[in-house]
N, C-alpha and C positions, 0 to 999 in steps of 0.2 A: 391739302387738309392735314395728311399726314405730319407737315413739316410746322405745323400750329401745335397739334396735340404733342411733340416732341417738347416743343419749349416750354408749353405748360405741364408738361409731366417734370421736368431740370427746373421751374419754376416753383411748383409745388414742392419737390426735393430739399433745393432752397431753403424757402422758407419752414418746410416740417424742420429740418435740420436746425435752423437756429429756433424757434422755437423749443426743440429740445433740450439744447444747449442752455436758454434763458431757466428753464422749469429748471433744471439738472442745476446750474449754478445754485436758485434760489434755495434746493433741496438740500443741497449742501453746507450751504450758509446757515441756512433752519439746523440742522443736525449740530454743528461745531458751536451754537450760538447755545443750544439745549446741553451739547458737551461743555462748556465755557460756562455757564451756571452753576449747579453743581459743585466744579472745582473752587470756583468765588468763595460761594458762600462758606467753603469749608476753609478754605485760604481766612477769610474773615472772623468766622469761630476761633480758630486757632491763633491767632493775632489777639 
C-alpha cells in the first residue's frame, strides 16, 4: 500500500506542477498583453 500512495503522491506532484506552470504562463501572457496595450495605443496617437 505504501508503494501506491508513493506514486500518487510523485503523480499528484506531477501534475500540481504543470498545472502551475499552464496558470503562471497564461498570467504572464495576460500581464505583457495588458503591458502591450497601453504602449500601442500611445505608439498610435503619436503616429
Amino acid at each position: 500500500m505504501a508503494n501506491i500512495k508513493d506514486i500518487g503522491k510523485l503523480f499528484l506532484f506531477i501534475v500540481t506542477g504543470l498545472v502551475a506552470i499552464i496558470v503562471g504562463s497564461f498570467m504572464v501572457r495576460g500581464t505583457m498583453h495588458m503591458w502591450d496595450k497601453p504602449r500601442d495605443s500611445k505608439k498610435d496617437k503619436k503616429d
